[in-house]
N, C-alpha and C positions, 0 to 999 in steps of 0.2 A: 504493500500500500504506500510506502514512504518512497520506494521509487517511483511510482507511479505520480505521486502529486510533486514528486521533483523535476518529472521531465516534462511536465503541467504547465510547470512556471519558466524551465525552461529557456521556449521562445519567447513570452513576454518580456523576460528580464532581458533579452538578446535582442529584441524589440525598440525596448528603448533605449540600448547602447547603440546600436547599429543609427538608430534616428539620432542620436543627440551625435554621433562620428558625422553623420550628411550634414547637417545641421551646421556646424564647426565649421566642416570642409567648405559648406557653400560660404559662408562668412570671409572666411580664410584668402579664399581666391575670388572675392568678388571685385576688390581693386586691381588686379593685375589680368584678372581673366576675363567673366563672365561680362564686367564694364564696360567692355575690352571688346567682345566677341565681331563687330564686323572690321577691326582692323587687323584680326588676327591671322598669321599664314594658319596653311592648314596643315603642317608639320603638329605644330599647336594645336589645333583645333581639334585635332585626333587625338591625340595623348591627352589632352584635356575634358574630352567629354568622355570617352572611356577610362579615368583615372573618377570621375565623376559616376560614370554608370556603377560601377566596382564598389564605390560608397551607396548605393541606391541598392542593388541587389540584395544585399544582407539583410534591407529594411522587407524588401519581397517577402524574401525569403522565410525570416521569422515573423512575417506575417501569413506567408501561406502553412505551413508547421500551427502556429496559433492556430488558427481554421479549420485544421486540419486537411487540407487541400495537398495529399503527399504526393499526388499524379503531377500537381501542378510545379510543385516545389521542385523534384525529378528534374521535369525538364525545363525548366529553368536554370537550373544548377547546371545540366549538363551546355546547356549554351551558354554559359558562361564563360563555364571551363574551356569548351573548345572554338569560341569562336570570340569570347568579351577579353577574358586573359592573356589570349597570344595577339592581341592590338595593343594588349595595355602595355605590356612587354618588352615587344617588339618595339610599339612608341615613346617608349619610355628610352630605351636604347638607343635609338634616334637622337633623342633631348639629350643624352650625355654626350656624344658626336657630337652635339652641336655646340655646346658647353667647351669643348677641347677646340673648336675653332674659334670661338672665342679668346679661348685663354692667351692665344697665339696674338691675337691683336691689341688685347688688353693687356695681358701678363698678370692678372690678379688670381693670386697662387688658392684663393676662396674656390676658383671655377674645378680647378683640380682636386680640391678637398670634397667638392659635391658629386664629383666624377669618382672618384673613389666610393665614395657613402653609399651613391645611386646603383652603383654595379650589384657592389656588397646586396642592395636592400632587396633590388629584382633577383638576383640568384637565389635571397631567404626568400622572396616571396614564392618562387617558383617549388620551393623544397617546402612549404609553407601547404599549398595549393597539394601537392602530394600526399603529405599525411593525411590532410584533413578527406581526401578522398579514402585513403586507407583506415581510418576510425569511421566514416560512416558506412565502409563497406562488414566494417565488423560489429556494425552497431551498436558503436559509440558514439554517442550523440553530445557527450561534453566534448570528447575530444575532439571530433567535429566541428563544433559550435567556437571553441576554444581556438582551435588553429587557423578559423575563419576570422574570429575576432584579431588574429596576431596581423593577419595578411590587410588588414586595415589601419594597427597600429603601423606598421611599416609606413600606409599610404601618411598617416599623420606628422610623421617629420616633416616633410616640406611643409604641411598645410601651418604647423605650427610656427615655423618660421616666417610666415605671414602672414599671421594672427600677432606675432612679437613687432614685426619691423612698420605693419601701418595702424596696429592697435596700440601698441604700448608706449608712451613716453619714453624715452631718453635711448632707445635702443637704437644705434646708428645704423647699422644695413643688416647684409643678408649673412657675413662674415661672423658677427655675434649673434645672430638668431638661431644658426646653426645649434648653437652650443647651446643659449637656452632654452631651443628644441628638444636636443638629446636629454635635458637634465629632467625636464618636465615630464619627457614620457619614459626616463627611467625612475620617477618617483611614483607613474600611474603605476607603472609595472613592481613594484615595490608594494604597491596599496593592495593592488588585486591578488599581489600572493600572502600578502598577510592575509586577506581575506579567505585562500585558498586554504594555510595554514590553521584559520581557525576553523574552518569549515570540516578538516581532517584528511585533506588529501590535496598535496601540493602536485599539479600538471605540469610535464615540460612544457607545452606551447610557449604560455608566459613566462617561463624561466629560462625559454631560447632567446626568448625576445629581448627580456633586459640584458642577457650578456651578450647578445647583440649589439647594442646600443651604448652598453660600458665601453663595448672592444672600439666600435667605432668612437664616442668620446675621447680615448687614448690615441687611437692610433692615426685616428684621419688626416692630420695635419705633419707627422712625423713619414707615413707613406708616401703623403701627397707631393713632400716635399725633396723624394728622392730621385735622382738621376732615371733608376729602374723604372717607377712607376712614370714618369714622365716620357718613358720609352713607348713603354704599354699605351699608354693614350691616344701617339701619336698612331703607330700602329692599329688600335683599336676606329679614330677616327677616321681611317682612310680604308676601314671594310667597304 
């Protein structure tokens, strides 16, 4: 019975995380994006509105679940996966190229540190995107629910970052937003495992994610600034 009214609540509670992630997200990128939208190439415009659907879907989602509409939830999920995911991806991969051409005409060593972070965060999404199909094929539904929640915390570092640089007073660019990005959603990830903790059973999803996000707080600026990974870039932007 105690399983039963837990997997009840569930997609509600997944519900209004997934809503209040869109929510943020559309906030986040309304000055640079959405405000934005007939000046924008359509390099942008693609990564932009599939990095958008991707926050929208999870709201579907655990609203089709709530409903219980599992037919509907299926294939939804399954277009996602194979046809929302590999644009997001793909366009995302795109945007760090693009990012590396820039750097080249600017030289501001932030472009390369986002180049680094962005690779990193699509490679966990994509490993991310994996399990979560592998716990609901075993039906597991936290673990599921849980690994989809992570594949969103990823998308929230950039959104964070401008929510910090045109929300916040005193914060001067994209260079420092970065950082109180990372700090912020390693303190969410912090919250939610104590929470996990008290609950009586700590998941990796979320404990991939914060030492995700520690590694890169450490490491992004000390990679980004070496010979090697400067190599890789160039390489990488001339696929």
């Amino acid at each position: 019975m105690e399983s039963v009214t837990r997997s009840s609540r569930l997609p509600r509670a997944s519900l209004y995380y997934f809503g209040i992630a869109f929510g943020v997200g559309l906030v986040g990128f309304w000055p640079s994006f959405f405000s934005r939208l007939p000046s924008t190439d359509a390099a942008h415009l693609l990564h932009g509105f599939s990095a958008t659907l991707w926050l929208i879907v999870p709201v579907l989602q655990s609203w089709l679940i709530y409903r219980r509409k599992y037919r509907r939830h299926r294939q939804l999920g399954w277009a996602a996966l194979t046809i929302l995911a590999p644009i997001l991806v793909i366009s995302g991969l795109h945007m760090v190229q693009l990012m590396i051409v820039r750097y080249h005409t600017t030289h501001a060593i932030r472009l390369l540190k986002f180049a680094f972070l962005d690779i990193a965060a699509l490679t966990l999404f994509v490993v991310f995107l994996a399990l979560a199909v592998m716990c609901i094929r075993r039906k597991d539904l936290d673990g599921h629910v849980r690994y989809m929640a992570a594949t969103v915390l990823l998308a929230f570092e950039p959104i964070l970052e401008r929510v910090f640089v045109f929300f916040v007073p005193g914060v001067p660019g994209f260079a420092e937003a970065a950082y109180y990005s990372l700090m912020t959603l390693e303190v969410i990830l912090v919250t939610l495992l104590f929470f996990e903790w008290r609950g009586g059973r700590v998941r990796l999803p979320f404990a991939i994610a914060l030492g995700f996000f520690v590694a890169m707080h450490i490491l992004m600026t000390p990679v980004a600034t070496t010979p090697g990974f400067a190599a890789f870039a160039d390489w990488f932007a001339a696929i």
